[in-house]
N, C-alpha and C positions, 0 to 999 in steps of 0.2 A: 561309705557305701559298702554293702556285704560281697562280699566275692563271690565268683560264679563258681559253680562246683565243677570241677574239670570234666572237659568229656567222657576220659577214659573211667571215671570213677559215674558215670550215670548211665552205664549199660548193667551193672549186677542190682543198683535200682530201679532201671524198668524191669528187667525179669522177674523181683521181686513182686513189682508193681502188678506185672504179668500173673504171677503165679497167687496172688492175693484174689484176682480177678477169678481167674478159674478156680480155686476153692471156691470164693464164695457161689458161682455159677454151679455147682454140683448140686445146691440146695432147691434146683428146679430137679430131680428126678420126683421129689413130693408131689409133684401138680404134675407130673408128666407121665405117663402108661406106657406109648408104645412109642416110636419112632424114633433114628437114629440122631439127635440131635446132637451129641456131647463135641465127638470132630470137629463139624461145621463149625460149630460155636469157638472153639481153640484155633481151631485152621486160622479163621476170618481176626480175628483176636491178637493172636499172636504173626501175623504178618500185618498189622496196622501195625504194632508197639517195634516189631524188627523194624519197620521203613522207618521209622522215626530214630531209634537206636543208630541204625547205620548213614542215615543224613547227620547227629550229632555228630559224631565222630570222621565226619568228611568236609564237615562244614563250619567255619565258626564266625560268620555273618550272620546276623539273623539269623541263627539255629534255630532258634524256637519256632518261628514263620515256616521257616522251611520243614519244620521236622512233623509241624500238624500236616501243610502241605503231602508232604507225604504218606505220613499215615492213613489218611483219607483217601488218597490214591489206589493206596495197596488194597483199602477195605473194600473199595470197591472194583479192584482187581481178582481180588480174592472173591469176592460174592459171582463176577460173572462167572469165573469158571465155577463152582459150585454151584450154581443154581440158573445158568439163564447161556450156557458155555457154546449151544447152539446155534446162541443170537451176536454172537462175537466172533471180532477180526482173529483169526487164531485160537480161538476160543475162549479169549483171555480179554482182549481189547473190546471196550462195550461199543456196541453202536445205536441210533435209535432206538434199532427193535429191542436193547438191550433193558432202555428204560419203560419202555414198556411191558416188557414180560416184569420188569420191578415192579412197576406198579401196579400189576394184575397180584405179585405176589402180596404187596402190599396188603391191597384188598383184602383179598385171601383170606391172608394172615387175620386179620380185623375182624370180619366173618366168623372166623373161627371160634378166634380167644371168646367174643360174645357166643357164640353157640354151645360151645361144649360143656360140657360140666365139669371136677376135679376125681381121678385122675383123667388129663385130656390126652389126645393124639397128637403127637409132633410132627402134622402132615407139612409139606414142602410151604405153606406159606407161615406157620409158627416159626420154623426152623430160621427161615427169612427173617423175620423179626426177631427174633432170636439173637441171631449170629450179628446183624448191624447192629441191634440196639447194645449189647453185650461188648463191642466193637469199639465201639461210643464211649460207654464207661470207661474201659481201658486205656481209650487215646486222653478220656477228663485226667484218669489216674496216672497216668505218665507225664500229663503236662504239670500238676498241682505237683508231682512228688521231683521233679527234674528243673522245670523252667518256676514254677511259685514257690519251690522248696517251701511247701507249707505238708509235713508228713498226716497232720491231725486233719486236714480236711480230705486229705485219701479217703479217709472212712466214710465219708455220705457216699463216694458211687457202692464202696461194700454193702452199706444200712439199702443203698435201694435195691442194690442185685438181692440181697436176703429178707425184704422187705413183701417182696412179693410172693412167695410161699408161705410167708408168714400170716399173712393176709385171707389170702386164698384155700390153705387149708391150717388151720390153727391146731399147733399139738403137733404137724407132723414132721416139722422142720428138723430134718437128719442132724443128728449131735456131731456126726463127722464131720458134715460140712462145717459148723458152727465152729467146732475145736478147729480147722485145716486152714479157715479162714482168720480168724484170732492168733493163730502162728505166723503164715505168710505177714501179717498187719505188723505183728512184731518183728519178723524180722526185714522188712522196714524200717521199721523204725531203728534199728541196730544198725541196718547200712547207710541209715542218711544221719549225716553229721551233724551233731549238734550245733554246730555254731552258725553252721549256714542259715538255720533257723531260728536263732535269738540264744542260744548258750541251756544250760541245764535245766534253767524254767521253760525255755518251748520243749524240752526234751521230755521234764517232768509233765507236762501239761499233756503231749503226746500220749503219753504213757497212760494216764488218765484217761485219753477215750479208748485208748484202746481197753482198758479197764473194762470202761461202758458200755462199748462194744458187746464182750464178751458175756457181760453180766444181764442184759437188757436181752440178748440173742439165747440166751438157757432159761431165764427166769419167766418171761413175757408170753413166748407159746405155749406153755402148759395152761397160762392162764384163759388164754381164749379159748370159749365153748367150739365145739365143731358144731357144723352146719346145723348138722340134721346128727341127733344121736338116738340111736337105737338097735337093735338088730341087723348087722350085716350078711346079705344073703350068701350064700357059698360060692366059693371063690372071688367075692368081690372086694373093694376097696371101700374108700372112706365115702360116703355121698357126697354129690359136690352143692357146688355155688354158683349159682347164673353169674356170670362175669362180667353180663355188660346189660343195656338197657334197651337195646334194639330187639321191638318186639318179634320179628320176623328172623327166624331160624333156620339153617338146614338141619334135617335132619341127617348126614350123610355117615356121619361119624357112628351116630347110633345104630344104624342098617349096617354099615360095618364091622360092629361088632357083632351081631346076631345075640343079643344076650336079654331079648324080651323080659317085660317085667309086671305083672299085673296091674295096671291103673286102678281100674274103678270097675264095678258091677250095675247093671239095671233091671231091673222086671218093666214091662209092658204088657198092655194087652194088647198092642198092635197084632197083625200076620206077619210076622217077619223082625226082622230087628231094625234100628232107628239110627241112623246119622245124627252125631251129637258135633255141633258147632260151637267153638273155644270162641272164634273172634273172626272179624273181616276186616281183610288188607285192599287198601284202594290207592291209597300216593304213593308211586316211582320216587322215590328220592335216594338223588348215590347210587347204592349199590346195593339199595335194600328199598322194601316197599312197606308203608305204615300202617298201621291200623285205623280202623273207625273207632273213636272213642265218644261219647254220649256225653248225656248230663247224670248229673248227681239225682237219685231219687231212690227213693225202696224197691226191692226189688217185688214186692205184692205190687206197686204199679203195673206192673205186667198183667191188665187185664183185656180180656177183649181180642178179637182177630187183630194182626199187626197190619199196620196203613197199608203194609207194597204188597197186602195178598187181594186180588182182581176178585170181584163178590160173584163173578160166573165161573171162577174156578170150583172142582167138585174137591171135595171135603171131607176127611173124616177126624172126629177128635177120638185121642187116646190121652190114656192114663198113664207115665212111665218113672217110676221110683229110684233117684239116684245112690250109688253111695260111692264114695270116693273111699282107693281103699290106701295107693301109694303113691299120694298128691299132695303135693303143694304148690294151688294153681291159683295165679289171678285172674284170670278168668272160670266161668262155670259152663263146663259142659252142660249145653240146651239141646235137647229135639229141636228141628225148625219153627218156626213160627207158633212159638209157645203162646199160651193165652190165658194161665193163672201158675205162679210160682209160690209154693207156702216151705215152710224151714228153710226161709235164710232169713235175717232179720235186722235191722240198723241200716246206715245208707249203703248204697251201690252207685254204680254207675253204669248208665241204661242208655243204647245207643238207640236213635228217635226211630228206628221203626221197632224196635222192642224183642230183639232175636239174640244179643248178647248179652252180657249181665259180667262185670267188672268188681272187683274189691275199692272201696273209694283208696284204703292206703293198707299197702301189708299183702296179705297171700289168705289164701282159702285153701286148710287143710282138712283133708278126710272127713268132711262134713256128707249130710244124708239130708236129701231133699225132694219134691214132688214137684213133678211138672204136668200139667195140659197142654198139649197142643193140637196142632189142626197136621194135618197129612195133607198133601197138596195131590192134586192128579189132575193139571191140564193137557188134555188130549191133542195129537200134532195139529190136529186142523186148528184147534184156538190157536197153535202156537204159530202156523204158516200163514193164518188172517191177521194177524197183532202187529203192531208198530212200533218203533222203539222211539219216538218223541217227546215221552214225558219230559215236562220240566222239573227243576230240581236234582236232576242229578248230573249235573255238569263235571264234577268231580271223577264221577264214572267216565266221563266221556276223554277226560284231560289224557295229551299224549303229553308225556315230557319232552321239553325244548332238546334237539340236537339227536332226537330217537334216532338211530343208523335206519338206511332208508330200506334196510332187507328187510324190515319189520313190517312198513307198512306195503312190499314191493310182493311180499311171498303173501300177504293178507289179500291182497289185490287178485293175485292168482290163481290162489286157491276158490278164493269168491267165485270166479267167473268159473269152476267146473261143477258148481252146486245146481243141485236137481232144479234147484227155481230163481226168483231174484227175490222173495222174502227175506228179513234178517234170520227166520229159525232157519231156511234153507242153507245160505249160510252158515251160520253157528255149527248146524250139522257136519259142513264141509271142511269147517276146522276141523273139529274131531277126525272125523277118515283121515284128513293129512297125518296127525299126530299116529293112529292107529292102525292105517293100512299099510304097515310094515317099512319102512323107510328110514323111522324111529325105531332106539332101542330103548331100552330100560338099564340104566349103568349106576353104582352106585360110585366109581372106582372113576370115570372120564372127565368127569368137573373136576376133579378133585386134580387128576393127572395136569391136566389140559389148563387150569387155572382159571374157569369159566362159574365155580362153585356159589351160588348163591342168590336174590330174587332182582337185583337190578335190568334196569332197561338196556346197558349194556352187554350185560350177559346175556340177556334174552337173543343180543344180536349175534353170541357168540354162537349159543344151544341152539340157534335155527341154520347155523352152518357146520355144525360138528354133529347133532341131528345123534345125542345123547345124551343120557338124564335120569334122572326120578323126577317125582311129581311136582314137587316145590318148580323144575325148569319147565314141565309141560302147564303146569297151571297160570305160571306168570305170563306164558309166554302166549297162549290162546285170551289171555285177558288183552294185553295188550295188542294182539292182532283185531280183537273182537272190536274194540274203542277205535282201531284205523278204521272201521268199518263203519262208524259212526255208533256200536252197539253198547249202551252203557256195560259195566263189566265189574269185576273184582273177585280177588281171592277170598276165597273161605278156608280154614283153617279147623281140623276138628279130629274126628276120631271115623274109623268106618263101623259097621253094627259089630262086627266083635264075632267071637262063637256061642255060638249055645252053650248055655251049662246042660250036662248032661244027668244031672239031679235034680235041679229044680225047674219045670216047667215054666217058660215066658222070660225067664235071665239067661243074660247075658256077659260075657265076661269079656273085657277091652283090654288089650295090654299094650305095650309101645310098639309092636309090630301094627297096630290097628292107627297111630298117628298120620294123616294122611291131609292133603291140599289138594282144592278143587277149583275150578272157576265158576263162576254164577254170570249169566246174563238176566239183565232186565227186558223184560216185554212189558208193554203198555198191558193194562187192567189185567195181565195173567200174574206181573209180582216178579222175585227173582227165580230162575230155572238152572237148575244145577246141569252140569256137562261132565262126560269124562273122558279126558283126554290121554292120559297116561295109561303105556300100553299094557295090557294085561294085569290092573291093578285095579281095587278100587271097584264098581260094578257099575255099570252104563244101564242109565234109568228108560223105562220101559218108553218114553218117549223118546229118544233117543238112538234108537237099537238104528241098525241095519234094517230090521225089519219095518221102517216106518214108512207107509206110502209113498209115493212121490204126487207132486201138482197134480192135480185133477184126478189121480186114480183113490183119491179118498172116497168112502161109500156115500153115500147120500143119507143114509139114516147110517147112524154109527154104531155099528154091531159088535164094537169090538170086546174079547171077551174081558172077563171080571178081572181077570189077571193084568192087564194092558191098560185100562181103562174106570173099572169100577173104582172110586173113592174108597181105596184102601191104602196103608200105609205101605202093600207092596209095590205101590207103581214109581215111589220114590226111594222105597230099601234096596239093599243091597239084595243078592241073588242068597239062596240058604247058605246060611255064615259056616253049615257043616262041607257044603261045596268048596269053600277057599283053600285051598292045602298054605297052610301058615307055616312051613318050611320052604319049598321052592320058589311060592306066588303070594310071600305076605303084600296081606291089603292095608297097610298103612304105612308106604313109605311115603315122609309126611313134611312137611315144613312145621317148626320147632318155635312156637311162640317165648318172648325175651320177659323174663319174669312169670311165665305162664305156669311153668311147674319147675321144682327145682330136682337135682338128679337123684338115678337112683343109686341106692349102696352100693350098686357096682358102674355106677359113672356110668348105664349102656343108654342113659336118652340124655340128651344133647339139654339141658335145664327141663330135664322133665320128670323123674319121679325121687320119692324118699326113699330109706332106707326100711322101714316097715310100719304096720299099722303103730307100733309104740312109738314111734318116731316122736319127737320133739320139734318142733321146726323153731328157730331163734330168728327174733326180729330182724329184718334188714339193717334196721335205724340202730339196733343195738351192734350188730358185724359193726358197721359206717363209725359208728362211734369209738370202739374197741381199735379201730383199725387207724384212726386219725389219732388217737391217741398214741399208741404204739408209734407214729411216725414223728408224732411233737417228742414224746421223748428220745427220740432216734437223733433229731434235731435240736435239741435245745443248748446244746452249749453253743453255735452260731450265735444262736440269737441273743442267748445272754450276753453273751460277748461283746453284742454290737451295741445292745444294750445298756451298757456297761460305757462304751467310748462313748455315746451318746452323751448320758448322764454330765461325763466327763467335759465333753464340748462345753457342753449348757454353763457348767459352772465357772467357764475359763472366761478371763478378764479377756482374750485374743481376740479381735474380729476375725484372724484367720482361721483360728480354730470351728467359728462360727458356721463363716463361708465351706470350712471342711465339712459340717456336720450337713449343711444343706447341699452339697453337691453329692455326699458319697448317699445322701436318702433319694433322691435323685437317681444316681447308681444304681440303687436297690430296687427302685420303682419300674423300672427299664427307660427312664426318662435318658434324654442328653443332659452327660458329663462327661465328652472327653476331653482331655487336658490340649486339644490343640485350638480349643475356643475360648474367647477373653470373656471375662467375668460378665462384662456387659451382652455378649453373645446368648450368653448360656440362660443369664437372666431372662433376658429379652424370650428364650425358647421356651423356660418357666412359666411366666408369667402368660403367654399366649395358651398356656392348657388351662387354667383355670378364669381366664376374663372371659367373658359371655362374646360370641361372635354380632355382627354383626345383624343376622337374623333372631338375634334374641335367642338362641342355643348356647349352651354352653356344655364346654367337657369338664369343667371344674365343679368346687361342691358350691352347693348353699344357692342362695341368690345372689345376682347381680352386684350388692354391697358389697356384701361377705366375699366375692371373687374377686371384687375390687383390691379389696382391702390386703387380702392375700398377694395378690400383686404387685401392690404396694409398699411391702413387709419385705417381699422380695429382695426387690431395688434397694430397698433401707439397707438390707445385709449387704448388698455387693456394694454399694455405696461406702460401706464402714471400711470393706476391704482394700478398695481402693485409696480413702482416708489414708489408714493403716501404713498401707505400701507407699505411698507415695512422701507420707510423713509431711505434708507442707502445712501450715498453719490456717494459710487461706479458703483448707478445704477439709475442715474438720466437718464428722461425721454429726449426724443429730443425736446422739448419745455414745458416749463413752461404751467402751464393749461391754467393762464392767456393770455399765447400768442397768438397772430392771427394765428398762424399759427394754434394752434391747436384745435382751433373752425374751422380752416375750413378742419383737418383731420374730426371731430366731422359730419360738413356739408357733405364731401364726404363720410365716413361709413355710414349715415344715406340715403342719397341719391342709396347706392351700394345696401342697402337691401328694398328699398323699389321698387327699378326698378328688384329684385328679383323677386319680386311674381306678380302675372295678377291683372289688373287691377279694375275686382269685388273685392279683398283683402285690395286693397289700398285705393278703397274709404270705404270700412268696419271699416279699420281702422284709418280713418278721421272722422267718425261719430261715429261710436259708440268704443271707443277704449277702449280693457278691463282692460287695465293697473292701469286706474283708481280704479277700482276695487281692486289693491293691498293697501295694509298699509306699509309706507312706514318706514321697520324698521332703528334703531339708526345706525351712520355711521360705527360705530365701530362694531359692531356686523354684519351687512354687508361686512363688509373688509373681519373679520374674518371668517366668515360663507363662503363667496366666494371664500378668497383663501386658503382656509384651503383645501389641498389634500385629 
């Protein structure tokens, strides 16, 4: 057996280990803008890898038990004071509220990474994920370089810590960090002894990836395209990369910045300018809310008035010409209730009342296209006699299970001070709560407060801290609207923009204009836009203050053209030259996920390019580039394992056998630990791949073929115990050496690995942790395994 490396000689290897860590962690200043994160990230880092350093050398029982023990302790010792130090015994010791405030940062954090674009904001819940996940790596590379004395598998937590820059923005992976980290790895490997590792060939072999390391981290990011290439606006950065798939965004980060960016241009002949709708969010799920997504169809099927507009609403159609100018969006900005779309062409994806319009796969760049629609003007009176009954929209009506009960308690309250008991009286009386002053407008308090984002919990935070942008007042009247019984949902889209002051009827939209809305449905009137956020956005002519109350409506409806005639002002915004787009922009906005991706200066949260020359590069092509980049980051594990595999197969041993089938097992995440008898462990095998009693099963193939599997199983543990036991009386059904029973060996291996889904199986082709074991004397194996 190998000897244990003495304590005193594995503290200048975790510092090592330590300072391997934090090189490589420099190479997030690429993906990163503003925010102090580098500290947090060392602090929390280097007091796990101390806790553990100073249990080695205090303890020598179960050091390794104790020394993760501890490290884990300290990390989250270290994270409450840093980040949560209010909610703790002394400000150090966590207490409930302690795991709480983590998991709001959690969230946060989660929110974020999807929202933003590259470079992002290292606001207090990145920082959180950060400093633990970073935390994390550190306590892997302390334990693999200290207690697995294996120095070559140090390198996978470096390849992930630099993997992710890599990734995220291609070409910009700092050469210092690359060079700083490729040092520290070496010198590693200098301080850990050769022999504890297998003598001059684990040394040579070591030395090797660090090689690879070094070679693979300078050669590979030049090669991957960026994002978006073209023109970078002054003073900005690289464009970034929507980072995540959740289509619901905030925009908090981009209002934060203040560094608007032109999107897109329109002409109309409307009076006034036109609210363009990206998409609608209707399911509360988590801590975010989803989209309506349609079927597959062209997008010229858009013909005709759309199903939910009521044929006694009054009407006008206009004409309005798109052009996208620094987009890359999957959805397509529409006027509402369009009713013929020409210059787009191939399939789409058309949600069934015909008001969004979707890319089937990919993004929609800087394209120019025509829209019709209709302009809605239902008058308060339709809107005070109308019912919200319709069937079909139950989805609208859905509270999520477990909703905090302020939600539906302050909905209730507010209801009862509404001029009437209709639902628009209501509806109405959301809005004032949100607008008669109680509320504020904050880009900076979610964000502080850890409330940031479109869940039903948050909603329950934003109606007790009673500050926000619009993404918190839109979710949050939606979901009061549905306690009320009032079908409801977010709209997502852009507000009219300003006037071009050259060209007569254009309009010009830019990320200041990105904004979120609520819509309620009334029976035959269709959905009705609200605005609830304060001083934002413009509040439609039904809607005002000024709208009647119960009975003092006129009896013939006089009201003038402005308020009431079928024009497209009774649903626009107020003159887009009115909005002052420095102290009161109108679109601070929830941030659709794939919708657009950012601009050269990273100021919209996945929302515009870099310039009209822009290039935009396939997703499926990034996806590709980037799993590539990680196989070869990985590949010598695998060959490796690959490699003993092979070896097993050809060996005359049944134990060798039974080795290859418990360490894929291993691999798999199945049970194999060495404190279960052969027969145990079979027995655990085989029940994943036999079909259950209901005729399900977790195994592959059918019912035979599971069978069969199972039964290939027990043949190998059968042989092994054969093997060990050595008696004559109970020889195996084939010699190890037999063909046959390498191809029991091929089928057990095969039965457990069509067990488990198929993220596991390539997990355990690349990085298999089996490796990771030492692999003890046979004899002692035997004994240790079938010993009852």
């Amino acid at each position: 057996m190998v000897e244990s490396v003495r304590p005193r000689s594995t503290a200048g290897l975790s510092a090592a280990g330590l300072l391997a860590v934090a090189a490589a962690s420099t190479s997030f200043s690429a993906v990163l803008d503003e925010g102090l994160w580098g500290p947090a990230v060392l602090v929390v880092a280097a007091a796990a890898v101390g806790a553990a350093v100073a249990v080695r050398l205090l303890v020598r029982r179960w050091a390794a038990a104790w020394a993760l023990v501890a490290a884990v302790a300290a990390t989250v010792l270290a994270l409450t004071l840093l980040f949560a130090a209010d909610t703790a015994l002394l400000g150090i010791v966590p207490l409930p509220a302690t795991a709480e405030r983590f998991a709001l940062l959690i969230g946060a954090g989660e929110l974020s990474i999807a929202e933003q674009t590259i470079p992002a904001v290292a606001d207090d819940g990145i920082r959180f994920l950060m400093a633990s996940g970073v935390a994390g790596l550190a306590i892997l590379t302390d334990a693999v370089l200290v207690h697995g004395r294996r120095p070559a598998f140090a390198a996978i937590p470096l390849l992930g810590i630099l993997a992710v820059p890599v990734v995220l923005a291609p070409g910009l992976l700092p050469i210092v960090s690359i060079l700083a980290t490729a040092a520290a790895y070496l010198l590693v490997l200098a301080l850990h002894r050769p022999a504890a590792s297998g003598g001059a060939a684990a040394a040579a072999r070591a030395l090797g990836v660090a090689a690879g390391v070094l070679v693979t981290a300078l050669l590979v990011p030049p090669l991957l395209p960026p994002v978006i290439a073209g023109e970078a606006l002054p003073g900005s950065g690289v464009g970034g990369l929507v980072a995540g798939v959740n289509p619901v965004l905030d925009l908090g980060n981009d209002l934060r910045r203040n560094t608007p960016v032109e999107a897109l241009r329109y002409s109309t002949d409307a009076e006034g300018g036109l609210y363009l709708t990206l998409s609608h969010l209707a399911d509360f799920e988590g801590q975010s809310v989803q989209p309506v997504i349609g079927g597959v169809a062209t997008a010229t099927d858009v013909v005709g008035p759309p199903s939910w507009l009521g044929s006694e609403v009054a009407t006008e159609q206009v004409a309005t010409s798109i052009r996208l100018q620094n987009v890359r969006s999957r959805w397509v900005p529409l006027p509402s209730a369009p009713v013929e779309i020409t210059g787009l062409t191939g399939e789409w994806v058309v949600d069934a009342d015909g008001v969004t319009v979707s890319t089937v796969d990919g993004t929609f760049r800087n394209g120019s296209y025509q829209v019709e629609s209709l302009v809605a003007s239902p008058t308060p009176l339709q809107l005070r006699t109308a019912t919200v009954d319709a069937s079909g929209l139950d989805r609208y009506r859905a509270v999520p299970e477990g909703l905090d009960p302020i939600v539906a308690r302050t909905a209730a309250q507010v209801a009862e001070s509404a001029d009437g008991p209709s639902p628009y009286d209501q509806a109405l009386a959301l809005q004032r709560f949100f607008t008669g002053g109680d509320f504020v407008y904050s880009e900076e308090a979610p964000v502080e407060q850890g409330y940031d984002g479109t869940g039903a919990e948050i909603v329950a935070v934003f109606l007790e801290a009673r500050a926000g942008y619009c993404v918190h007042y839109a979710a949050a009247m939606t979901l009061m609207a549905r306690t009320l019984g009032i079908p409801a949902r977010i709209a997502v889209g852009f507000v009219p923009g300003t006037a071009s002051p050259n060209v007569p009827g254009e309009y010009v939209v830019t990320t200041d204009d990105l904004h979120a809305w609520p819509e309620l449905h009334f029976d035959e009137l269709g959905w009705v836009r609200f605005e609830p956020t304060p001083s934002r956005g413009a509040v439609p002519a039904y809607a005002t203050d000024d709208v009647p109350a119960p009975g003092e409506e006129p009896a013939v409806d006089p009201v003038t053209g402005e308020t009431l005639a079928p024009t497209p002002d009774a649903t626009a915004a107020p003159d887009p030259d009115e909005l002052d787009p420095d102290t009161n922009p109108s679109g601070e906005a929830l941030d659709p996920s794939d919708l657009i991706d950012g601009g050269a200066d990273g100021s919209l949260d996945g929302a515009l390019g870099t310039g009209s020359n822009g290039v935009p590069v396939d997703a499926r092509a990034l996806v590709t580039l980037a799993l590539t980049l990680l196989v070869l980051l990985l590949v010598l594990p695998g060959l490796w394992r690959l490699r003993r595999r092979a070896a097993r197969r050809r060996s005359p041993d049944a134990l060798d056998h039974w080795r290859e089938l418990r360490d894929t097992a291993r691999d798999l995440g199945l049970p194999a630990d060495d404190t279960r008898t052969p027969r145990e462990l079979a027995a655990a095998w085989a029940s994943r791949v036999v079909p259950d009693a209901a005729g399900a099963h977790s195994g592959a193939g059918d019912g035979g073929s599971a069978a069969a599997g199972a039964a290939a199983i027990d043949r190998v543990r059968f042989a092994l115990e054969a093997r060990a036991y050595g008696t004559a009386d109970r020889p195996a059904d084939h010699p190890a050496d037999h063909p046959a029973a390498r191809d029991d060996l091929d089928l057990a291996l095969g039965s457990l690995r069509r067990s488990q889904p198929l993220w596991r199986r390539v997990l355990a082709t690349i990085a298999p942790v089996s490796l990771l074991d030492r692999t003890p004397a046979d004899e002692r194996l035997i004994a240790d395994a079938l010993s009852a």
